[in-house]
C-alpha positions as CSV (number, residue, x, y, z in Angstrom):
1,X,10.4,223.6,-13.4
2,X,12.4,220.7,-13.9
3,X,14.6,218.3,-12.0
4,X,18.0,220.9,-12.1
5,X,16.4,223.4,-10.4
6,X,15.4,220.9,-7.7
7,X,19.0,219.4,-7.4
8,X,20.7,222.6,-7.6
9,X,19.0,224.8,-5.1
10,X,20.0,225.1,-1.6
11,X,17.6,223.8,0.1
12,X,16.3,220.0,1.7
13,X,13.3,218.2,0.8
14,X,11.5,220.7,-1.7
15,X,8.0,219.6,-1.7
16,X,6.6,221.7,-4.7
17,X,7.6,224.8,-6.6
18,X,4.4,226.5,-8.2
19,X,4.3,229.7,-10.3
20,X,3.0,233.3,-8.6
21,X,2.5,236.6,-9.7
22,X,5.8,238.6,-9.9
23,X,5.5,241.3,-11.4
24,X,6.2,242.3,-15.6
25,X,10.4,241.7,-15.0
26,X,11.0,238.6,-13.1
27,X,9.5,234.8,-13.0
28,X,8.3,234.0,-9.8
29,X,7.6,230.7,-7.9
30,X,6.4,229.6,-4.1
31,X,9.0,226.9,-2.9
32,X,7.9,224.1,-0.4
33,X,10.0,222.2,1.3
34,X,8.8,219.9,4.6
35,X,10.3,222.8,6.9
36,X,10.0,226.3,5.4
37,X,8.4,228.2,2.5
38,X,10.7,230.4,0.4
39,X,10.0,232.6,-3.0
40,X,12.2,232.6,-5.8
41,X,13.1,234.9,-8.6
42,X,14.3,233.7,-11.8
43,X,15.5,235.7,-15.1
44,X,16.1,233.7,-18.0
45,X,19.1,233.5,-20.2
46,X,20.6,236.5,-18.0
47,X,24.1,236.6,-15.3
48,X,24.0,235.9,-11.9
49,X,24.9,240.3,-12.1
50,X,21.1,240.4,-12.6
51,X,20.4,240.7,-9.1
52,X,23.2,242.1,-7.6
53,X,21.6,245.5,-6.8
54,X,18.7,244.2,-5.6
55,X,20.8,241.7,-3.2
56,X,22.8,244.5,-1.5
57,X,20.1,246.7,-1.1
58,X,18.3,243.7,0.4
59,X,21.2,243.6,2.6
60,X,21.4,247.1,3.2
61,X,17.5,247.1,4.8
62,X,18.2,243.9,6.9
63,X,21.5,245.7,8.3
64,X,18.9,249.1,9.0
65,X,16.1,247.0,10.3
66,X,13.8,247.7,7.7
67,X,11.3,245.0,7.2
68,X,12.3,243.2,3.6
69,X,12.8,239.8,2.4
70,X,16.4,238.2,3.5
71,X,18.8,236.7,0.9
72,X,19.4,232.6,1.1
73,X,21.1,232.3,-2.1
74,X,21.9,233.5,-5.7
75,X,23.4,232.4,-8.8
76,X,22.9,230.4,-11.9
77,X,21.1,226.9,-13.3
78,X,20.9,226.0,-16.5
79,X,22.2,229.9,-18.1
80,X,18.9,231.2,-15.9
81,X,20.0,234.1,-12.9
82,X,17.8,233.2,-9.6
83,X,17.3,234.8,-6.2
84,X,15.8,232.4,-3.2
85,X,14.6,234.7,-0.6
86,X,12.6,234.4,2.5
87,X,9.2,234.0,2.0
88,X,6.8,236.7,3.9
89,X,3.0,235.6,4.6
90,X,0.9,238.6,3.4
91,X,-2.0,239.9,5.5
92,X,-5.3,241.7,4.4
93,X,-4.6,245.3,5.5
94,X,-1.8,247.4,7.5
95,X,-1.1,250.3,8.6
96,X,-0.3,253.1,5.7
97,X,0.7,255.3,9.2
98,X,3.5,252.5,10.0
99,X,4.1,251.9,6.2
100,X,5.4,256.4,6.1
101,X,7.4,256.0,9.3
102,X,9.3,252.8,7.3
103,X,10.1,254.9,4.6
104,X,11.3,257.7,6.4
105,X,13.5,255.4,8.4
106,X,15.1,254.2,5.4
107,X,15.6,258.0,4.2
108,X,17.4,258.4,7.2
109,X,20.1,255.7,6.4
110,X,23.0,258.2,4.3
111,X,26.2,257.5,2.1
112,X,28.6,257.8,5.1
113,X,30.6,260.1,2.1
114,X,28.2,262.3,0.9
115,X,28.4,260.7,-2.4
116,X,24.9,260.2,-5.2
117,X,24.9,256.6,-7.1
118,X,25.3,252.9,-5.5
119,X,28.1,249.9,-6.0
120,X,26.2,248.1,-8.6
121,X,24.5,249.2,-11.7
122,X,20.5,249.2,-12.3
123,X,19.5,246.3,-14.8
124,X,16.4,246.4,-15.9
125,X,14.7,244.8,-18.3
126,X,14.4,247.3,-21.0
127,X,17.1,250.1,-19.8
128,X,19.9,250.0,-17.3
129,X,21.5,252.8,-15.4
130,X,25.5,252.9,-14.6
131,X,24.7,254.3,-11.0
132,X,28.7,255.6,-10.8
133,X,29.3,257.5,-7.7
134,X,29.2,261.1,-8.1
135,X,28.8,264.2,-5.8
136,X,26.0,265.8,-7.6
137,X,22.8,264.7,-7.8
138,X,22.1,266.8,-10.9
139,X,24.5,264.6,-12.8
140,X,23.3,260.9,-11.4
141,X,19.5,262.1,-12.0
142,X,19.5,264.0,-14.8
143,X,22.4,263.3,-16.8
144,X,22.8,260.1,-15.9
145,X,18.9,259.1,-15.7
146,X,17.0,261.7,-17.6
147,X,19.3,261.9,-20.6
148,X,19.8,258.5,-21.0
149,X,15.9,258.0,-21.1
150,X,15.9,261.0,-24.0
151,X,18.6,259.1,-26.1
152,X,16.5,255.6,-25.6
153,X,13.2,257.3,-26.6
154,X,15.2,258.9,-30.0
155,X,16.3,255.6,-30.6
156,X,12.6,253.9,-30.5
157,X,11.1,256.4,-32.7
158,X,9.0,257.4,-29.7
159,X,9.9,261.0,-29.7
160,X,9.6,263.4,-32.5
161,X,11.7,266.6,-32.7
162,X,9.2,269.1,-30.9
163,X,9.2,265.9,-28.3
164,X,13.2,266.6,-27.6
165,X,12.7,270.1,-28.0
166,X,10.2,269.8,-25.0
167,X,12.3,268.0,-23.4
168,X,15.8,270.3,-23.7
169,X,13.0,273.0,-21.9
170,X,12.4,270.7,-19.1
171,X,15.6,269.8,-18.2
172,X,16.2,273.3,-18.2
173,X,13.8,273.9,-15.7
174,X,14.7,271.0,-13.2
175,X,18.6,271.6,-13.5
176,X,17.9,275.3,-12.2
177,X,15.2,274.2,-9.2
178,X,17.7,271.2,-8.4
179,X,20.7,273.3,-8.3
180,X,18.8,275.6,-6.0
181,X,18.0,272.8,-3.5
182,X,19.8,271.1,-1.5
183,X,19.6,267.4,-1.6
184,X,21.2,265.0,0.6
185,X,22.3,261.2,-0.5
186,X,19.9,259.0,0.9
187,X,19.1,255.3,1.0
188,X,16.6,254.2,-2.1
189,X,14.4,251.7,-2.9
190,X,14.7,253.2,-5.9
191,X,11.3,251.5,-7.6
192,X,8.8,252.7,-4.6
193,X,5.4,252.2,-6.7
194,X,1.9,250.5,-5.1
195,X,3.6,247.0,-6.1
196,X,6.2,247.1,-4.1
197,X,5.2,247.2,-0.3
198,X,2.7,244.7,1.6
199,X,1.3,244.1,4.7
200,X,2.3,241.3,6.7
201,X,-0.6,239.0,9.1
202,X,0.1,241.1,11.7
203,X,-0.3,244.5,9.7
204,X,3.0,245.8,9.9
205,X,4.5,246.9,6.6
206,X,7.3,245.6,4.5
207,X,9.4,246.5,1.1
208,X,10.5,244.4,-1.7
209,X,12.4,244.5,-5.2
210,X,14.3,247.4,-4.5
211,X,16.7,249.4,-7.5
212,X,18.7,251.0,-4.9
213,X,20.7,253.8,-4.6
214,X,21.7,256.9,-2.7
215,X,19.9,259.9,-3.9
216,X,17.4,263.0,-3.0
217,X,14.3,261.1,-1.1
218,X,12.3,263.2,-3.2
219,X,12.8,260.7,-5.9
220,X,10.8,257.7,-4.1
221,X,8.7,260.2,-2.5
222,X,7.6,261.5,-6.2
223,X,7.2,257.7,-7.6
224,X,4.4,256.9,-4.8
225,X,2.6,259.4,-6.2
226,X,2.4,257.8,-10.0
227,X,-0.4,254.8,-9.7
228,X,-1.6,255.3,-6.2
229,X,-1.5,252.8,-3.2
230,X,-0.6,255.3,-0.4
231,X,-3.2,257.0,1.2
232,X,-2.6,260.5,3.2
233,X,-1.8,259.0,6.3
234,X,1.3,257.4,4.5
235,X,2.5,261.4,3.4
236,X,1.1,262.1,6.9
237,X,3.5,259.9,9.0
238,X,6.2,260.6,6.9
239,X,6.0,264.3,7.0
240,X,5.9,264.1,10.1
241,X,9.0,262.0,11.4
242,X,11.1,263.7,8.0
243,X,9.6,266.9,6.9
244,X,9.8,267.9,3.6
245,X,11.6,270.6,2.1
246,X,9.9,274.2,0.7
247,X,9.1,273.7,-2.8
248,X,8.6,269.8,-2.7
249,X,5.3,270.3,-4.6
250,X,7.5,271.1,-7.7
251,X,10.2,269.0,-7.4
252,X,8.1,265.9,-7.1
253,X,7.1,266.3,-10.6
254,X,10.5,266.0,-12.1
255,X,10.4,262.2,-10.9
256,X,7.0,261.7,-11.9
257,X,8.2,262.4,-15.2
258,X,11.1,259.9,-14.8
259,X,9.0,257.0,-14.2
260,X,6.6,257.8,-17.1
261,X,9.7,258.1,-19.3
262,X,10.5,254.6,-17.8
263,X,7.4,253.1,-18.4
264,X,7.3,254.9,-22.3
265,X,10.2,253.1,-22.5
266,X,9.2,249.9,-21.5
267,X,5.5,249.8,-22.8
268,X,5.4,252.2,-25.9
269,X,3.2,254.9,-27.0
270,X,0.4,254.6,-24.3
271,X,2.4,256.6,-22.1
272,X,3.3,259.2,-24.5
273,X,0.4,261.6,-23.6
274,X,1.3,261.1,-19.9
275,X,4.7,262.2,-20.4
276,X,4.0,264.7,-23.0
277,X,1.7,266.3,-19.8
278,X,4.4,265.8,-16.8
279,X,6.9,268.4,-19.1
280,X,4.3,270.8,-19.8
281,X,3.1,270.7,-16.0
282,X,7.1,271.5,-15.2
283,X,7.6,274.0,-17.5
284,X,4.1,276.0,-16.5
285,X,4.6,275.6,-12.7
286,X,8.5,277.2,-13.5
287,X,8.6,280.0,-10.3
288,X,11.6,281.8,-12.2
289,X,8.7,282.5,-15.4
């Protein structure tokens, strides 16, 4: 990086600022100074608005004591959006029993008024999601989320007609289950995927990049299921400090079949037959056919 980003950032004798993995959305660098490490997050030729969300959901774990990077600065340098967090030292393993009780901790934190969506809009690379408050959490997931992820496939070419046809079956499905459930607004990390936790030295876990917002913890319950990381004792734990509901089994599908959509979104037809399979499996497992 050059001198600017040096002169601008908030911090005292920076040593070094090297490159690190960080993820498919974000750049991401290690930043030395004599007294402290710190990571840093940049999107290019993007508004400081880039990481609003994240920030306040940040914010929103350090205020509910759940184990996250803190938030030294935002803004811009040189039309480029940053984030300078903390840095946390990752250990070899932890415990996936401590890792469900986190989770279920954060489920616990609710919209004081029983309101679905978040502040701030989702900005992703590829889609973004309003996130407007609403008091059903048919609307922010499946017209909101769903819908909007069925228009942006149209638009790609990436579904055909018996694709949306599929589809409209569905979301017939998962309006009637949701509407017969009874879901509850809680805190998000809203992108709860293998990637997105570590372990710290002293085995304890800790979440990162959230997309927050207040919805059915179903949702990040059914993303952990997608690519794997969490073992049984993860579900384990968590069922057992926040039991799930009768017919989670079902439900979870309808949010596997959001983050495929997602990814078919983001990384084309390789997902197609994995999406194509996450609608049949709803429509077959239907308990009112």
């Amino acid at each position: 990086m050059n001198s600017a980003w040096q002169e601008h950032l908030p911090l005292q004798h920076i040593k070094s600022i090297s490159p690190v993995s960080g993820g498919d959305v974000n750049e991401a660098f290690r930043v030395e100074t004599d007294d402290d490490i710190y990571f840093l997050l940049v999107q290019r030729q993007r508004s400081d608005s880039f990481y609003a969300a994240e920030i306040e959901g940040l914010n929103l774990f350090e205020r509910a004591n759940i184990t996250a990077p803190k938030v030294i600065d935002s803004g811009v340098i040189e039309e480029d959006a940053y984030l300078l967090l903390t840095f946390l030292d990752e250990g070899v393993s932890g415990s996936q029993k401590a890792l469900g009780e986190l989770v279920a901790h954060m489920h616990r934190q609710y919209q004081p008024n029983q309101q679905f969506g978040f502040d701030l809009p989702y900005e992703g690379g590829d889609i973004s999601f309003d996130n407007q408050w609403t008091d059903s959490w048919i609307v922010l997931f499946v017209e909101k989320r769903l819908d909007k992820l069925k228009e942006r496939l149209s638009q790609l070419g990436l579904w055909t007609e018996d694709d949306l046809a599929k589809y409209e079956t569905t979301r017939k499905v998962i309006v009637h289950e949701l509407e017969n459930h009874d879901s509850e607004p809680s805190l998000l990390h809203g992108d709860l995927w293998g990637g997105n936790y570590m372990f710290l030295t002293d085995g304890s876990p800790a979440l990162f990049d959230p997309a927050p917002l207040y919805g059915d913890r179903e949702f990040d319950i059914g993303i952990t299921t997608v690519f794997g990381g969490f073992t049984e004792a993860f579900y384990d734990a968590y069922h057992e400090v926040y039991p799930m509901c009768e017919g989670v089994e079902r439900r979870l599908e309808f949010y596997r079949l959001y983050l495929l959509m997602v990814h078919l979104v983001k990384f084309g037809s390789m997902y197609a037959s994995s999406v194509s399979r996450s609608m049949q499996q709803i429509i077959d497992d239907d308990p009112n056919e």
